[in-house]
Backbone bond lengths (Angstrom), bond angles and torsions (degrees), N, CA, C in turn:
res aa  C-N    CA-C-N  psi(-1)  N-CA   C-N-CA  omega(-1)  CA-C   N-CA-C  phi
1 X - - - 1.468 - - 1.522 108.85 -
2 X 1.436 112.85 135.71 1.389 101.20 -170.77 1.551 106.37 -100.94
3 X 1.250 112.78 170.17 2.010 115.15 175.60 1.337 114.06 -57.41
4 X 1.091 140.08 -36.59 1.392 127.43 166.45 1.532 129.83 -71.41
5 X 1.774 110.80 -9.20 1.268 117.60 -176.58 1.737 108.75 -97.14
6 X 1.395 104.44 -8.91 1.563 122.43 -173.62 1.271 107.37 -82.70
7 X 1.637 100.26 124.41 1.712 98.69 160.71 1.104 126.68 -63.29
8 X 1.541 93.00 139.02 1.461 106.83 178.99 1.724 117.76 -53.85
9 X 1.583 131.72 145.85 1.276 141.51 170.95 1.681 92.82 -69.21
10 X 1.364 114.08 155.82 1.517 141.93 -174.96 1.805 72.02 -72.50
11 X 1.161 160.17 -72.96 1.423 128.04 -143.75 1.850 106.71 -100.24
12 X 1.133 105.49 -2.45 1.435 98.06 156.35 1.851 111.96 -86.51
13 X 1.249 126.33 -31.36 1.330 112.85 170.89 1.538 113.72 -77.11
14 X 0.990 94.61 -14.35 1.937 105.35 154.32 1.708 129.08 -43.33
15 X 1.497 71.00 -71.42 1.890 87.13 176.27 1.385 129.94 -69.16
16 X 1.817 104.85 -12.81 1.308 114.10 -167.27 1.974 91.66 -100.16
17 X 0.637 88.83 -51.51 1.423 92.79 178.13 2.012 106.21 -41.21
18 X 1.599 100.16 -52.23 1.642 98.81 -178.14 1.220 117.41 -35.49
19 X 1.491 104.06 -62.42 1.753 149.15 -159.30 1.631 74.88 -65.06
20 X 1.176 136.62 -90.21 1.968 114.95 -173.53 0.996 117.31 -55.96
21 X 1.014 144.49 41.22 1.914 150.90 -179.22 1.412 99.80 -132.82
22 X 1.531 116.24 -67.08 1.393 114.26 -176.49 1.553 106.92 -57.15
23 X 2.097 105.81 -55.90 1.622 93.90 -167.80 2.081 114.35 -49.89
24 X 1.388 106.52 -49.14 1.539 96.14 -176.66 1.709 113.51 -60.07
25 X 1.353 130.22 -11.77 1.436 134.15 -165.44 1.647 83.13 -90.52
26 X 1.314 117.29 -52.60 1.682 101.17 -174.74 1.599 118.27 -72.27
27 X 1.381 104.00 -18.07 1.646 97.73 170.78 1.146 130.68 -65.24
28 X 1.551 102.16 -47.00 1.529 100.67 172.53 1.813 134.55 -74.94
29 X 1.714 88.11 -13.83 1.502 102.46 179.42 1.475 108.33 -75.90
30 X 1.721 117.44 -33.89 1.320 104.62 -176.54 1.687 117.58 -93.71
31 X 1.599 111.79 -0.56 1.264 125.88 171.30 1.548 109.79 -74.37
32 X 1.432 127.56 -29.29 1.386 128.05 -164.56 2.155 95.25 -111.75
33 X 1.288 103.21 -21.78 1.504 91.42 -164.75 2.223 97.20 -118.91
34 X 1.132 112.29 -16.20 0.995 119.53 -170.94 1.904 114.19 88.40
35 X 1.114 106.06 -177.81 1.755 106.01 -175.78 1.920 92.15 -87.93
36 X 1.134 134.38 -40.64 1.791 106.79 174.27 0.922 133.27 -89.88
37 X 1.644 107.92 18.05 1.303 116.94 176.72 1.612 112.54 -115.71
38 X 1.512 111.02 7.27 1.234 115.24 -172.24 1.395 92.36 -127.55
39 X 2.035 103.01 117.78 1.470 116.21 169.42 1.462 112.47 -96.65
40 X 1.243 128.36 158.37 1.468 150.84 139.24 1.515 108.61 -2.57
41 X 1.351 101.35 -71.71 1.801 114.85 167.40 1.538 104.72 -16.26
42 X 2.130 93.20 -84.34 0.995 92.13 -163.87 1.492 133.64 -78.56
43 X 1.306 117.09 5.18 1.544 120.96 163.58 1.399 104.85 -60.20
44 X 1.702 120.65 -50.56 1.556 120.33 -177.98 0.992 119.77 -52.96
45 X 1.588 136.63 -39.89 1.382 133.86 165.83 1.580 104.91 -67.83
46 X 1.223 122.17 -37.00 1.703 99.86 -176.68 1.085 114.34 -55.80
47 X 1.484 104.18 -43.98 1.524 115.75 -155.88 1.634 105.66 -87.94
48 X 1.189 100.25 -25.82 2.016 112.72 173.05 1.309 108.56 61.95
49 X 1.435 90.37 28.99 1.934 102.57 157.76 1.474 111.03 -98.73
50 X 1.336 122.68 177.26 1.699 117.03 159.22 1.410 118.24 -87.79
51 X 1.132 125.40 144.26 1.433 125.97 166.41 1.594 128.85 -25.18
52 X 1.655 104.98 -46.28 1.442 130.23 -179.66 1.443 99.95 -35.01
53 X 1.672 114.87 -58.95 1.406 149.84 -172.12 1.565 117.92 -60.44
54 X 1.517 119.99 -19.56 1.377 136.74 -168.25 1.500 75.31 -100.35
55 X 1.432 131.68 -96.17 1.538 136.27 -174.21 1.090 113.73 -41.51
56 X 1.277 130.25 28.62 1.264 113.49 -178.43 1.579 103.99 -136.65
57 X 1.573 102.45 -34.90 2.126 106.89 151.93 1.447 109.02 -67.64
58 X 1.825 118.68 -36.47 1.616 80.87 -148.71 1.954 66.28 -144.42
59 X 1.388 151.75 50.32 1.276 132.55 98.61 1.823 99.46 87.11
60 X 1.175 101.97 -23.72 2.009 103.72 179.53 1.604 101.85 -175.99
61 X 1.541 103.61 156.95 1.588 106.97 163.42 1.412 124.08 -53.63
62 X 1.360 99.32 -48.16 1.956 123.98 173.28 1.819 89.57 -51.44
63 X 0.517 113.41 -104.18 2.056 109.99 -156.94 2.035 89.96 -41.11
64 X 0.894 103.06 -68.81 1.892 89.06 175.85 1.683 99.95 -17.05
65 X 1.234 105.72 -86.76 1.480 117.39 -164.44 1.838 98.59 -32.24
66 X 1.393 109.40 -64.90 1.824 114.27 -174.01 1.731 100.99 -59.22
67 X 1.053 120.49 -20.94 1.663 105.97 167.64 1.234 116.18 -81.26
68 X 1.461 128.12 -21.13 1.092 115.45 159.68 1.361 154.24 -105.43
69 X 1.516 107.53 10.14 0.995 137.59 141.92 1.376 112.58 -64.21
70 X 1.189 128.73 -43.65 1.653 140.59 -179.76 1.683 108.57 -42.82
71 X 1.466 103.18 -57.65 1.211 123.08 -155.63 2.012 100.21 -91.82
72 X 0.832 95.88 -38.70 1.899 97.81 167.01 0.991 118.71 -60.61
73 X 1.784 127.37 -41.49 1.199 114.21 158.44 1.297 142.04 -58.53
74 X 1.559 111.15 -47.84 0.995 124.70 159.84 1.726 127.25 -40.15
75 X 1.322 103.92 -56.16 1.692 107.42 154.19 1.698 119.67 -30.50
76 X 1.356 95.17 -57.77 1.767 110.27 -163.93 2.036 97.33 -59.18
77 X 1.472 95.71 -48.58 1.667 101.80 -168.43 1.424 109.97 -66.34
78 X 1.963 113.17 -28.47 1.608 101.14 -174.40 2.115 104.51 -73.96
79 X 1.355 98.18 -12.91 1.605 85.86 -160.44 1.864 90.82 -84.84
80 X 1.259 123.61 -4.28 1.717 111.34 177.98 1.587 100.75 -71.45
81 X 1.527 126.09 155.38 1.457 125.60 175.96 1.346 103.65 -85.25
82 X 1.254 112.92 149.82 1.449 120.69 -173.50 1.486 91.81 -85.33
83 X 1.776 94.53 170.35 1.522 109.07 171.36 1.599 125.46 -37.99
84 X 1.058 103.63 -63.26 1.563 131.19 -178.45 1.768 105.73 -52.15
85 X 0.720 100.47 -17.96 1.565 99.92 -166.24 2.056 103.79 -107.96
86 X 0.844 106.21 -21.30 1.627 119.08 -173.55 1.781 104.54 -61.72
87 X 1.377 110.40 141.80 1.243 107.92 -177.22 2.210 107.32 -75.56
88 X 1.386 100.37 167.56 1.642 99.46 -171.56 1.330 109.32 -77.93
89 X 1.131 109.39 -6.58 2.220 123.23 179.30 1.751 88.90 -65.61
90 X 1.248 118.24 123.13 1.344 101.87 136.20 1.124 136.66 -27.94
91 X 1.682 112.40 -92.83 1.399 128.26 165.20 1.351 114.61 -29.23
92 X 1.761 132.64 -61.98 1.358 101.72 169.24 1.670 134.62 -74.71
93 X 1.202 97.56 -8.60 1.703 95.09 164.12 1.559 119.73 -68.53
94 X 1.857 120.71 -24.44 1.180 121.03 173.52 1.391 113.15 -59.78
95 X 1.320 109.24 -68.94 1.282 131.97 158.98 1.544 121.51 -8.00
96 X 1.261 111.89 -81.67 1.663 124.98 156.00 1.671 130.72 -24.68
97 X 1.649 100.81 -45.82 1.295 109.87 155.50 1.521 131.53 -79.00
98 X 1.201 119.27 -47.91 1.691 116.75 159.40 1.678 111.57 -69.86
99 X 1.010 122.86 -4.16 1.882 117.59 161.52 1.501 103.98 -75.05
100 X 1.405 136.75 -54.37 1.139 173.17 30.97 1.698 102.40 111.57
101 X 1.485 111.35 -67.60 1.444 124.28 179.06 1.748 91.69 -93.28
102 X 1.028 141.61 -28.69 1.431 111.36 -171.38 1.622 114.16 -89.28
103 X 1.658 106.37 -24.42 1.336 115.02 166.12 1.441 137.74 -53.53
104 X 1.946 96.12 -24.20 1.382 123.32 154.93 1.044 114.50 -42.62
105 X 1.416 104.90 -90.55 1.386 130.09 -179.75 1.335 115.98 -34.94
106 X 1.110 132.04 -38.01 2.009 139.65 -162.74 2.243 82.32 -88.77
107 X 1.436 111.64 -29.68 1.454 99.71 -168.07 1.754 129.48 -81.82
108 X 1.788 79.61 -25.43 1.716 107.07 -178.80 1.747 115.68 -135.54
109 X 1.132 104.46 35.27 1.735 120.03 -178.85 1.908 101.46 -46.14
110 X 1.130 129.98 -28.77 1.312 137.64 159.66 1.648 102.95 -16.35
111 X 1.171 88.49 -76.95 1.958 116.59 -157.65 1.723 88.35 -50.06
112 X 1.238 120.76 -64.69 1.489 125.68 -159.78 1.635 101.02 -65.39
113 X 1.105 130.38 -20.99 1.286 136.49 -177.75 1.735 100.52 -80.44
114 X 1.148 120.41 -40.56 1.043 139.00 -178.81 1.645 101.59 -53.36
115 X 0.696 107.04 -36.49 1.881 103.19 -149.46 1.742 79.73 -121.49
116 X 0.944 145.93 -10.24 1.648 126.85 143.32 1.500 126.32 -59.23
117 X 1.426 89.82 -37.98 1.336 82.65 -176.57 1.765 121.18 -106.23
118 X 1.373 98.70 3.92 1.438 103.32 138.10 1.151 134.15 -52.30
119 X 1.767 132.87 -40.43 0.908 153.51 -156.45 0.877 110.66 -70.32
120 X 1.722 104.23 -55.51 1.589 122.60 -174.05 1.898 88.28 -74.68
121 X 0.663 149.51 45.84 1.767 122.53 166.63 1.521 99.55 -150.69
122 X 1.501 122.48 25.32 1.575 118.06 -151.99 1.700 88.53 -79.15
123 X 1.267 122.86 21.59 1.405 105.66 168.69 1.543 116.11 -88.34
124 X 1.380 98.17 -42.19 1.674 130.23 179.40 1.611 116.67 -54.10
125 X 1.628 95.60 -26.28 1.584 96.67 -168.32 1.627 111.46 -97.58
126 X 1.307 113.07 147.45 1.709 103.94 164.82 1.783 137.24 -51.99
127 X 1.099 132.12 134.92 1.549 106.40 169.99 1.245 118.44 -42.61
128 X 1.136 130.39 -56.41 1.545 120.57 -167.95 1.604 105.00 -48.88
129 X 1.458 101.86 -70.97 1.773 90.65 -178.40 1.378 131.04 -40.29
130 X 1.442 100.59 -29.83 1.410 104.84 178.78 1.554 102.69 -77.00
131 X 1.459 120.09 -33.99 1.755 98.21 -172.57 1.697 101.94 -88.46
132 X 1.252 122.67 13.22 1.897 129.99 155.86 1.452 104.68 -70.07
133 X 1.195 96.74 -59.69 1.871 94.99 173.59 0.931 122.10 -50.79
134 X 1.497 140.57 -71.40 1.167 145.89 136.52 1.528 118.50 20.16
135 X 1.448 124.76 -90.35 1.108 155.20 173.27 2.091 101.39 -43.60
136 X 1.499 114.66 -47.64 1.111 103.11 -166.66 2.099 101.41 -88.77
137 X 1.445 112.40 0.86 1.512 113.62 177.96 1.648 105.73 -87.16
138 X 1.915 105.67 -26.18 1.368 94.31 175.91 1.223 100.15 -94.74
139 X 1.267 153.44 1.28 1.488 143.99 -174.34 1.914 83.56 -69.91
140 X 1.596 95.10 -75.35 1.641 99.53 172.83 1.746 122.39 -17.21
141 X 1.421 111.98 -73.96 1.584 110.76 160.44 1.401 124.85 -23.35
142 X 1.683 102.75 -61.41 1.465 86.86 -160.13 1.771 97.46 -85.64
143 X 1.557 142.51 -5.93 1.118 107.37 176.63 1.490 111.83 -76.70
144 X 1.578 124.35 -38.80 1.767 123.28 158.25 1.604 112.08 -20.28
145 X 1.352 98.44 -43.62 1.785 106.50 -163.76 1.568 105.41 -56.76
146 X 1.488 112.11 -58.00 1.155 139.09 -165.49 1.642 112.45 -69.39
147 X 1.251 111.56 -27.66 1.278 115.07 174.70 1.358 103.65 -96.53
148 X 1.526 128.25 -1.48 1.221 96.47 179.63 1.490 87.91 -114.27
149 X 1.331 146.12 7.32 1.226 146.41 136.92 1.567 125.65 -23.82
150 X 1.139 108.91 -73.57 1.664 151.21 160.17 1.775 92.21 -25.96
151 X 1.645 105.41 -78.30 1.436 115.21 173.64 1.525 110.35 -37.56
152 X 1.328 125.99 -86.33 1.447 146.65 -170.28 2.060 105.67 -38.61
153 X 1.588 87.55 -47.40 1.525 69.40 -178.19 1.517 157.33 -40.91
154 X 1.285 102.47 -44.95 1.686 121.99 163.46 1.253 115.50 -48.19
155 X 1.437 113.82 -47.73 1.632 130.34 168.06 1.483 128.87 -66.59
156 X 1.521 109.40 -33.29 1.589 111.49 -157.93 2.050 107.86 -128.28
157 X 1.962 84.88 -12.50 1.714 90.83 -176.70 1.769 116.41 53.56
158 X 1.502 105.45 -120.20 1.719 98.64 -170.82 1.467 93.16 -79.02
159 X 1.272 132.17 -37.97 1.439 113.90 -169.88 1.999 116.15 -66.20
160 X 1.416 89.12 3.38 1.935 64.59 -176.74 1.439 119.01 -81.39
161 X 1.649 117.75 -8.57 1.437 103.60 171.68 1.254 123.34 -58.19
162 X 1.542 117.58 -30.01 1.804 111.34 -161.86 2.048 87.60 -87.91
163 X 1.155 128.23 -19.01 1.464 116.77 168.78 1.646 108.93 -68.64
164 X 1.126 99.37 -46.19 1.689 100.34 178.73 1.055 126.15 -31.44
165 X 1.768 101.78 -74.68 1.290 120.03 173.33 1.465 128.96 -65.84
166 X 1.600 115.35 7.65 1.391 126.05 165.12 1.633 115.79 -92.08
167 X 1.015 90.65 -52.32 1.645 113.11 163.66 1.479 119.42 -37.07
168 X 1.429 104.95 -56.45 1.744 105.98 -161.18 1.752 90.52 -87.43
169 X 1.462 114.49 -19.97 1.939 101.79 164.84 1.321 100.97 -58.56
170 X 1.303 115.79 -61.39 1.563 115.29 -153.76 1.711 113.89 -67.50
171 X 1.675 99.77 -16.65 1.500 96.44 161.92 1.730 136.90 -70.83
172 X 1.167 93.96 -20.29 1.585 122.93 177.57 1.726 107.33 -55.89
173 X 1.893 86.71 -57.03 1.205 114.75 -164.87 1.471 112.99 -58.69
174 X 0.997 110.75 -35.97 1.720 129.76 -168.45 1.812 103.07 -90.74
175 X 1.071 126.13 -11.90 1.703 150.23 -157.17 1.593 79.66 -90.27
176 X 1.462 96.85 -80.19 1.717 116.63 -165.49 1.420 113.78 -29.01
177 X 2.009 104.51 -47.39 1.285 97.38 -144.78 1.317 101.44 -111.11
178 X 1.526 115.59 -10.08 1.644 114.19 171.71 2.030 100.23 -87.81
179 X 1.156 98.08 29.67 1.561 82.64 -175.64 1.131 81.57 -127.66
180 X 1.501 159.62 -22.05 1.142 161.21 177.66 1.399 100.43 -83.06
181 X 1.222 128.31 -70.59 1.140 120.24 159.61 1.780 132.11 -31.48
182 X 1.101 121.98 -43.72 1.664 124.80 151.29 1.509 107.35 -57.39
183 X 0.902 130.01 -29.69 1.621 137.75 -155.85 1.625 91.06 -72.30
184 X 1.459 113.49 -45.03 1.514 122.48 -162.66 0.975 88.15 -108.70
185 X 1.324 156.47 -26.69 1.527 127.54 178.61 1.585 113.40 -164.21
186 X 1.434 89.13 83.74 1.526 115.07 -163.06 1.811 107.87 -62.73
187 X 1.088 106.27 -13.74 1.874 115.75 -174.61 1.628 97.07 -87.90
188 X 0.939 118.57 -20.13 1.555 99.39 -179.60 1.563 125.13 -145.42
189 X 1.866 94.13 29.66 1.648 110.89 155.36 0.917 109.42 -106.59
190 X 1.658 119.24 152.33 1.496 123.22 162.37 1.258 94.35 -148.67
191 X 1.435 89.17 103.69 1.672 117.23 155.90 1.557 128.80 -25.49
192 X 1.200 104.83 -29.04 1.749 129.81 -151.31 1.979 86.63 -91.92
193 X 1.566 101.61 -52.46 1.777 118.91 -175.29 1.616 94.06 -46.61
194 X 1.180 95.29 -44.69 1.869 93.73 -146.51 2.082 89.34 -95.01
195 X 0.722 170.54 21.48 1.267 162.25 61.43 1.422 120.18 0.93
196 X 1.609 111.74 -68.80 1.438 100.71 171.58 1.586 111.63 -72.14
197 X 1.030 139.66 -21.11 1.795 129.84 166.17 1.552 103.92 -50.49
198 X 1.053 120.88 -46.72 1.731 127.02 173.73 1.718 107.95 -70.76
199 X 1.127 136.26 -24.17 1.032 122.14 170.09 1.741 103.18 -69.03
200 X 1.832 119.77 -60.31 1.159 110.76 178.16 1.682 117.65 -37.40
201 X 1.260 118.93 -48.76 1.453 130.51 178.96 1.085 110.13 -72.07
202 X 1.355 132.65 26.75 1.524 130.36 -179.56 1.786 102.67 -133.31
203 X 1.579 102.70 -34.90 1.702 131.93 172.27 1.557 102.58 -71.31
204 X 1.047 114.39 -37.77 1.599 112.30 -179.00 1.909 107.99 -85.48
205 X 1.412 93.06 -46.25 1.579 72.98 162.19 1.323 172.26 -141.75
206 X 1.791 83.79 63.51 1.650 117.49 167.29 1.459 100.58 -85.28
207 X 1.461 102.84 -40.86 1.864 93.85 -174.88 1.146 112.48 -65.07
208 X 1.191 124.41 -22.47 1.335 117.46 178.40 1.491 129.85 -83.29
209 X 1.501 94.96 -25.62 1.628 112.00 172.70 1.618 118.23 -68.66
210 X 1.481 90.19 -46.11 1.847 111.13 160.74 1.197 131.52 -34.04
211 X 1.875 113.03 -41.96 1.182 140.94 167.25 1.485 131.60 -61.50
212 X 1.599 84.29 -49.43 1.492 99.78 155.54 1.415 136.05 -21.23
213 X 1.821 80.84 -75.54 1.203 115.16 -145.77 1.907 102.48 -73.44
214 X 1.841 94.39 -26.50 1.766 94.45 -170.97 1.628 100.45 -81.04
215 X 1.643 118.47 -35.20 1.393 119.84 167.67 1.408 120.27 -65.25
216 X 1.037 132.81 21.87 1.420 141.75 151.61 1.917 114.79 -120.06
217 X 1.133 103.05 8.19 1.921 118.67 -160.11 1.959 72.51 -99.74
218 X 1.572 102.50 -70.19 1.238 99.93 177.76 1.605 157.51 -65.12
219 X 0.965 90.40 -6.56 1.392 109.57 169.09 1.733 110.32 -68.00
């Protein structure tokens, strides 16, 4: 039997249990208060652990903060459908994936709030955390990239990487700002609208690249 297939001991489901108490107590504390406005203290009362117990998983606020950013992404990337799983339609395989990432987002809007307002405080924060962030927005990129690779291909052949990799920016891009935009006026965004508008704008332009690509085939 190997260590990951082994039940956990009553004080390892202990510790694991902590380690998800503190990480969601610091998410929401640094989503509503920002990272210098959120102390140690008050993670311990959210989380209604002791401090001892915060330093003792994660050793500083700075790696706290990069674990939870760590783990939000990771969340966000398991709920996109993998390759293998995507229908053989283009269009509904696009589709599937921007249903997919915005359904995320409408489920765990926390995390994305999180990492705005990181943005705004990059004075407050350490380099390292900041190059965790960093690192976990392009992990994000390139799996968008890759799935929309996968997508484009049938349609776009060698050209679909440089669409891809335009695409999965501009998906980011559109993430940021319809989530800020809900942020301030949650009654009259829908996340769901502005995803499928990017699918049309993603459908329009492969066909067009497609077009291109056969009016230069022919010549």
């Amino acid at each position: 039997m190997t260590t990951d297939a082994r039940k956990l001991t009553r004080r390892e489901a202990l510790g694991v249990e902590s380690r998800r108490r503190i990480l969601d107590a610091t998410s929401a504390l640094m989503a509503e208060r920002g990272f210098a406005g959120t102390s140690i203290s008050a993670i311990s009362k959210r989380s209604g652990l002791p401090s001892g117990s915060i330093y003792w998983h994660f050793e500083s606020k700075e790696r706290l903060l990069g674990a939870v950013v760590e783990e939000g992404v990771e969340r966000w990337l398991e709920s996109l459908p993998g390759p293998e799983s995507l229908p053989a339609d283009p269009t509904g395989a696009v589709e599937a994936v921007l249903d997919a990432a915005a359904g995320s987002l409408e489920e765990h809007p926390q995390f994305l709030r999180l990492l705005i307002v990181i943005a705004l405080e990059r004075r407050e924060i350490d380099p390292a955390s900041l190059a965790s962030i960093r690192r976990t927005r392009l992990l994000a990129r390139q799996r968008i990239e890759e799935l929309m690779r996968v997508l484009l291909g049938p349609v776009l052949g060698d050209r679909a990487g440089d669409l891809a990799a335009e695409f999965a920016a501009f998906t980011l891009y559109v993430a940021d700002g319809a989530f800020i935009a809900h942020h301030i006026d949650p009654d009259t965004t829908d996340l769901r609208a502005a995803f499928h508008l990017m699918r049309r704008s993603l459908t329009a332009l492969a066909r067009e690249s497609a077009a291109e690509k056969d009016s230069a085939n022919d010549r």
